[in-house]
C-alpha positions in Angstrom: 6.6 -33.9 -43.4 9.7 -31.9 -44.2 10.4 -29.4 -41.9 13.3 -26.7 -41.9 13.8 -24.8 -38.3 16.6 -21.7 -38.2 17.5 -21.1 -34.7 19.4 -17.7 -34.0 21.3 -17.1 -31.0 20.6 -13.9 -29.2 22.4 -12.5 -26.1 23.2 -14.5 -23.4 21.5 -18.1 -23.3 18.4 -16.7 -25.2 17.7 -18.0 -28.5 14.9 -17.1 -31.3 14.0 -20.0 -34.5 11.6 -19.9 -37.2 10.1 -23.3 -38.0 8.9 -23.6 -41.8 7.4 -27.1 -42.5 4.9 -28.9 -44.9 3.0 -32.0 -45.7 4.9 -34.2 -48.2 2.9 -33.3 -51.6 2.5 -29.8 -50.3 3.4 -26.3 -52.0 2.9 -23.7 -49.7 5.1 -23.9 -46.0 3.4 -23.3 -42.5 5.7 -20.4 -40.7 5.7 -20.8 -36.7 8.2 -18.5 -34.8 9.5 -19.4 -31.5 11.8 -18.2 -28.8 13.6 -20.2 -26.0 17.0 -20.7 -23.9 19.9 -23.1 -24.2 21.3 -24.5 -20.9 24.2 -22.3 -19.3 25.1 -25.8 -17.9 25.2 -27.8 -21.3 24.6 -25.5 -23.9 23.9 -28.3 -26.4 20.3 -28.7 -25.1 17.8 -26.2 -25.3 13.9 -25.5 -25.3 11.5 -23.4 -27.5 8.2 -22.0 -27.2 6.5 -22.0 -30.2 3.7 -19.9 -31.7 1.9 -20.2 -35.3 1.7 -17.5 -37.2 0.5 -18.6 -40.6 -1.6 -21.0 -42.1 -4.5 -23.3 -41.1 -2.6 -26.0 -39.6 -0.6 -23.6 -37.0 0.0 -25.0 -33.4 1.4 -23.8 -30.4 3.3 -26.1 -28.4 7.6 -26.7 -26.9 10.4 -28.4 -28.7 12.7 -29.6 -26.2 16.4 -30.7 -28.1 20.0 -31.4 -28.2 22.6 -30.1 -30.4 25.6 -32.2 -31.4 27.8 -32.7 -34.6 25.7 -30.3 -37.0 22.7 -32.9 -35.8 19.5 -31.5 -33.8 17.7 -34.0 -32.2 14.0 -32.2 -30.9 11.1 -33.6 -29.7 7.9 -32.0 -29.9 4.5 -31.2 -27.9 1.7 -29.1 -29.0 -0.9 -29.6 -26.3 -3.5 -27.9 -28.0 -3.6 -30.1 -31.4 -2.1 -33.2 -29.9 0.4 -32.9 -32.2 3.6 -34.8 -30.9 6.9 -36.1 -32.4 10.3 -36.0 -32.8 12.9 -35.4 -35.0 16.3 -35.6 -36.4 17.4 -32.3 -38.6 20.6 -32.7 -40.8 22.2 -29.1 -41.4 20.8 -28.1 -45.1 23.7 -28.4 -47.9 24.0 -25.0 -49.1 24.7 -26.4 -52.5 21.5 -28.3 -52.8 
């Protein structure tokens, strides 16, 4: 699966992140929006509430991560599809 997820800081600890991912093989993207909170205390973790807003395959479920040297490490729960993983995102290279 090849996933791409944009997190946005708002104000304060609040965050917002769209989460664009597809099958390997695939052409068209799944779009899930979410909104969460980083830690006041350690504001490389956070947690996001996700909802899906396009597709078939769209889930609902909490991606619960870390953020350290351009890496973000999430793991993921979608209680209503079973849908469980985790993941290590790279930060995309604009020139690619």
């Amino acid at each position: 699966t090849e996933m791409e997820l944009e997190i946005t800081k708002l104000d304060g600890n609040l965050i917002t992140a769209t989460n664009r991912w597809r099958r390997i093989g695939d052409k068209d993207r799944i779009v899930e929006e979410a909104m969460g909170t980083f830690s006041l205390d350690d504001p490389t973790r956070f947690v996001l509430a996700e909802a899906g807003i396009s597709g078939d395959d769209v889930s609902s479920g909490i991606f619960n991560g870390v953020y350290l040297d351009d890496v973000i490490m999430v793991t993921y729960a979608g209680p209503g599809t079973g849908v469980a993983f985790a993941a290590q995102l790279v930060k995309k290279d604009p020139s690619k």
